[in-house]
C-alpha positions as CSV (number, residue, x, y, z in Angstrom):
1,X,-24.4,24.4,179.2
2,X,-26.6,26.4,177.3
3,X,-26.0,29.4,178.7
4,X,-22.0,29.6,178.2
5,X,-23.0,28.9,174.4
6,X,-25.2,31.1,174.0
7,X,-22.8,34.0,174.8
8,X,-20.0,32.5,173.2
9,X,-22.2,33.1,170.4
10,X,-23.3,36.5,170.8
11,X,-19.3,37.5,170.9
12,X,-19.1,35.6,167.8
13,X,-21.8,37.6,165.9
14,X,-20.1,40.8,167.6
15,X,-16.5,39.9,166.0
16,X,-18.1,39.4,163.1
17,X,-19.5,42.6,163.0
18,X,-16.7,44.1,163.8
19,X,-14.4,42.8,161.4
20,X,-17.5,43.5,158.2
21,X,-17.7,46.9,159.2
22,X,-13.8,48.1,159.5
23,X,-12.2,45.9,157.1
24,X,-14.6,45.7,154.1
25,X,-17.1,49.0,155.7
26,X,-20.2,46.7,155.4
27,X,-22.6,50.3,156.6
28,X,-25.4,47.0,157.6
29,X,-22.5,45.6,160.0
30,X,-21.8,49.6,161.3
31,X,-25.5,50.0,162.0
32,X,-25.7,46.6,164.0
33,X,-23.5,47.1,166.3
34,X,-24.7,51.0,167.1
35,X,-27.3,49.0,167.6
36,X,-26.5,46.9,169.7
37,X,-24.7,49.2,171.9
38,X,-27.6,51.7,172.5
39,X,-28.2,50.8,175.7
40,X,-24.9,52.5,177.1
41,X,-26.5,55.8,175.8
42,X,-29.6,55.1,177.6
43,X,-27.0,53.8,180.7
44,X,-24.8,57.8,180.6
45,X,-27.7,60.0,179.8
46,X,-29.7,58.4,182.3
47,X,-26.5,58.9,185.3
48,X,-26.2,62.6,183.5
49,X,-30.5,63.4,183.6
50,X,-30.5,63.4,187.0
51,X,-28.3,66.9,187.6
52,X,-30.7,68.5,184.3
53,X,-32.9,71.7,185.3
54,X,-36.7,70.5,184.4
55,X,-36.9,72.0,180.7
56,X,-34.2,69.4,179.4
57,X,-35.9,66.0,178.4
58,X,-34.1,62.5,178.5
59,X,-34.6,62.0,174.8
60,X,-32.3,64.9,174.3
61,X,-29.6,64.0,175.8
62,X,-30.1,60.5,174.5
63,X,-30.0,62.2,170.9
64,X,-26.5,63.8,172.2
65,X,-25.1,60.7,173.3
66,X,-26.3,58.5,170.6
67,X,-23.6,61.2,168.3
68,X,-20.7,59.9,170.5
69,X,-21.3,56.5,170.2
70,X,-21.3,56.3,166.4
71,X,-18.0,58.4,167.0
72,X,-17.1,55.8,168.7
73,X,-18.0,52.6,166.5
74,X,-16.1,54.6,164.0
75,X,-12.9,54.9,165.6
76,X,-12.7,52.0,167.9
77,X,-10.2,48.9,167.0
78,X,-10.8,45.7,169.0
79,X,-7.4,44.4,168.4
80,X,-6.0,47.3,170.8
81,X,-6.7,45.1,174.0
82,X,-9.4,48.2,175.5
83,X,-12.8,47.3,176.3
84,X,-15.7,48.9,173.6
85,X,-17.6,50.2,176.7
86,X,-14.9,51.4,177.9
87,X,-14.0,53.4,175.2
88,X,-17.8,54.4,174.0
89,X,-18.8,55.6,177.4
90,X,-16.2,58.4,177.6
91,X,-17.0,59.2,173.4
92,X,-20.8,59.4,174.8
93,X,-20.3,61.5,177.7
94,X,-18.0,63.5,176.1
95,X,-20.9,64.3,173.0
96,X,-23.4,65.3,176.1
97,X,-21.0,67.6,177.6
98,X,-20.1,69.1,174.0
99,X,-23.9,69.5,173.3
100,X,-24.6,70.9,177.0
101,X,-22.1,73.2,176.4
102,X,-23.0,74.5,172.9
103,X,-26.2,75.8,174.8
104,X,-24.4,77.6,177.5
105,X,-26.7,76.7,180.2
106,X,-25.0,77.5,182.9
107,X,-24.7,80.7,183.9
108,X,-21.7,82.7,185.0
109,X,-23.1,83.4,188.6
110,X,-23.1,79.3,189.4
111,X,-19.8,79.0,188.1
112,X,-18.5,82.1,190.1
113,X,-20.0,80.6,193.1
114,X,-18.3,76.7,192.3
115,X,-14.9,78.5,192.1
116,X,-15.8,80.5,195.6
117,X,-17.0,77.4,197.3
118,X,-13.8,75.1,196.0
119,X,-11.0,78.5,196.7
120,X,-12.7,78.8,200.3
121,X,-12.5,74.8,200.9
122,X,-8.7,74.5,199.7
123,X,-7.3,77.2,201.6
124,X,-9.4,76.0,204.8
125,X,-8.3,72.7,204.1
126,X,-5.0,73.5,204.6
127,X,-4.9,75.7,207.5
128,X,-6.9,73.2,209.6
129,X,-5.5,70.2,207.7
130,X,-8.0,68.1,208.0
131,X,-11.8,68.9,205.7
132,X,-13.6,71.9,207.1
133,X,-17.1,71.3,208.4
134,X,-20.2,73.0,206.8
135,X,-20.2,75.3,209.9
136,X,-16.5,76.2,209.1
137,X,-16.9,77.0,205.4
138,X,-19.8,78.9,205.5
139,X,-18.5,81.4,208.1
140,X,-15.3,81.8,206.0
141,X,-17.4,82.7,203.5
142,X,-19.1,84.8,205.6
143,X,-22.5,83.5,205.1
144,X,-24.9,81.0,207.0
145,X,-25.0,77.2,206.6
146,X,-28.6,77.2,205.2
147,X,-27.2,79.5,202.6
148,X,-24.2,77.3,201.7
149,X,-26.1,74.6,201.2
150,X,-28.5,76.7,198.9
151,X,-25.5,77.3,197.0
152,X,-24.3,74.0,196.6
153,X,-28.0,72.6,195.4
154,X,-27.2,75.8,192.6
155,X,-23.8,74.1,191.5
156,X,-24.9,70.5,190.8
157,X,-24.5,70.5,187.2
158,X,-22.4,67.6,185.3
159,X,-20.6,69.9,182.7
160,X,-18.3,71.5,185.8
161,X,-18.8,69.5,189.0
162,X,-17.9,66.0,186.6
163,X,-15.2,63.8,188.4
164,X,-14.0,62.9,184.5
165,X,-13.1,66.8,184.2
166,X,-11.7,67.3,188.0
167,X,-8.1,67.6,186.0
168,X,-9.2,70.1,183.8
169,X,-10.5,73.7,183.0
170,X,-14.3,74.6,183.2
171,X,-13.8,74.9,179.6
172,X,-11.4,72.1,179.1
173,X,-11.8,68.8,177.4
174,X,-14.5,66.0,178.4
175,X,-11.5,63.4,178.6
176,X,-11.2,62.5,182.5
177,X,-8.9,60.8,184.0
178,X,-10.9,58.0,185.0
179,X,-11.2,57.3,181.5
180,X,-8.6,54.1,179.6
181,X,-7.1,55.6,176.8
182,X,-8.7,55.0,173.5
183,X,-7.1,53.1,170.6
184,X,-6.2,56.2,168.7
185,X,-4.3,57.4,171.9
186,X,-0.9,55.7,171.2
187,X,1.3,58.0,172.7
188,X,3.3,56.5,175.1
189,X,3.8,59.9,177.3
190,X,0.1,60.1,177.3
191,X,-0.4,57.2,178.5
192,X,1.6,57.5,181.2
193,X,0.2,60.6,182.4
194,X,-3.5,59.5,182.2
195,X,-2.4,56.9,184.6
196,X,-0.6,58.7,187.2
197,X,-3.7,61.3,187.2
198,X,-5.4,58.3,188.2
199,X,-3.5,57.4,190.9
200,X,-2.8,60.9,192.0
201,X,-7.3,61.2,191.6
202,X,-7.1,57.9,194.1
203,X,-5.2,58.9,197.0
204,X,-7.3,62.3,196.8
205,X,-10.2,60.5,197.1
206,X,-8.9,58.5,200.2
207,X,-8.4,62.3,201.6
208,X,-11.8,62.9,201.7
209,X,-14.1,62.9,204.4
210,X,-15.7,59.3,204.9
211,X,-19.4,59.9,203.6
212,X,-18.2,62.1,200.4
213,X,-15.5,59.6,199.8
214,X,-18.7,56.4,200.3
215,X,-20.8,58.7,197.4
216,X,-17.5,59.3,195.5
217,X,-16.7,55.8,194.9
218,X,-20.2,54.0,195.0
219,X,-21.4,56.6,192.1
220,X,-18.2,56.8,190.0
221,X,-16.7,53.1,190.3
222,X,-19.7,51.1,191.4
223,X,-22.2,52.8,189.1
224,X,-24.8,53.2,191.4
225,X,-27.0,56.2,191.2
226,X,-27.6,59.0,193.9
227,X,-30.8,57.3,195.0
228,X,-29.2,54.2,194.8
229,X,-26.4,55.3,197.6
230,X,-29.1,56.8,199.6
231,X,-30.5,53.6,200.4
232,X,-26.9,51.9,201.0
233,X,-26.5,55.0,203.3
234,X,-29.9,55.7,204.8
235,X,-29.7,59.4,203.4
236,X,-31.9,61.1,201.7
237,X,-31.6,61.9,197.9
238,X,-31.4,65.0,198.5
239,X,-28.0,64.9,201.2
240,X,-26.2,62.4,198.9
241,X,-26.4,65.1,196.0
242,X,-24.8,67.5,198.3
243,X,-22.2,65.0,199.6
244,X,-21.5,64.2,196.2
245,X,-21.5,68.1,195.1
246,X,-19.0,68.7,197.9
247,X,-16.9,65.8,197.3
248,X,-16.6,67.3,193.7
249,X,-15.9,70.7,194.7
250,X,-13.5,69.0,197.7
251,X,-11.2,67.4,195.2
252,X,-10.8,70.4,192.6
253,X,-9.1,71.9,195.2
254,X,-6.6,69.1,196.2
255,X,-5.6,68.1,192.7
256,X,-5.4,72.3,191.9
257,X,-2.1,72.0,194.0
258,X,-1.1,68.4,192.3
259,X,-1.6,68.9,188.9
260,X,1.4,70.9,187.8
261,X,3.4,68.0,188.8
262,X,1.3,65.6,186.1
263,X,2.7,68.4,183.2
């Protein structure tokens, strides 16, 4: 019995300090509950770190993240039915991506060669209809498998391989359509096209080739990390980047051709 009670207090205490902090602004009650929900920084930087070249450093993406969730504390409203981590997870990955961004990291040669990898796989995809093998892609490409896969190692990197962003632009907005729409999101068109990019997203993702879909779906609704899918998969770390990488790239070129019709 002592368990249930315990947590029934704990959501007491968090009512509480949600209710001092937006109707009488108690700033003690605001920094509580950033508090308290620090750990889903540590939880999205930590998913994010893993794709990082070796001169970023958890802490700053931590310091990023940490932006977006007192973003979110600001502008969340309990009473609109959506889950806080929910709504602070896409507020903190959306401050990490902003940030990353800013510092223009990437350079122009890995995005060229994303676009060339996902152009070649779309069109492939439909002429054979079915997913082209690694064999298959590189030669349309005209180069050799161990360079394909060179390539794709190149292209890991969140800001533009992210299944949140699959529906938009390299330069569009961090809001994915895996993501519930937040309380300040009332408009009912909106709504309604977030969740038909989901489902549209869903049946994409049962298009995939079996292993990519596994990595798809055990990283992005199970949570588990790359590492953490090699071991359900007896892969290597190293292969379930590249499924996951490919998988990314795989869908980008599906939902290219659906989109218009979410519009």
């Amino acid at each position: 019995m002592g368990k249930p009670e315990t947590a029934q207090t704990e959501e007491q205490k968090l009512k509480a300090l949600w209710k001092a902090y937006q109707k009488d602004g108690d700033a003690e009650a605001r920094r509580k509950l950033i508090l308290h929900f620090s750990y889903l920084v540590k939880y999205v930087a930590g998913r994010i770190m893993i794709y990082m070249p070796p001169y970023l450093e958890m802490d700053d993406l931590v310091s990023y993240g940490t932006i977006g969730l007192i973003d979110a504390v600001e502008g969340f409203n309990p009473d609109q039915g959506v889950k806080f981590s929910t709504y602070a997870i896409s507020r903190i990955k959306g401050a990490i991506y902003d940030a990353l961004r800013a510092m223009d990291w990437v350079p122009r040669s890995v995005r060229e060669k994303m676009k060339n990898i996902s152009q070649t796989m779309n069109i492939l995809q439909q002429e054979l209809q079915r997913a082209p093998s690694d064999e298959e892609l590189a030669a349309a490409m005209g180069i050799s498998v161990e360079k394909l896969t060179e390539m794709l190692a190149q292209v890991t990197v969140p800001q533009i391989l992210s299944l949140d962003n699959v529906f938009q632009g390299e330069e569009g907005s961090d809001r994915g359509p895996m993501e519930v729409p937040g309380p300040k999101e009332d408009n009912p068109l909106a709504i309604v096209q977030k969740r038909d990019m989901k489902e549209v997203l869903a049946k994409a993702i049962e298009r995939l080739p079996e292993q990519e879909k596994m990595v798809t779906v055990l990283y992005y609704y199970e949570g588990l990390t790359l590492r953490e899918i090699g071991e359900v998969l007896d892969l290597s770390a190293a292969r379930i980047s590249q499924l996951h990488t490919k998988g990314i790239l795989r869908l980008r070129g599906m939902l290219s051709r659906d989109k218009q019709n979410l519009i």
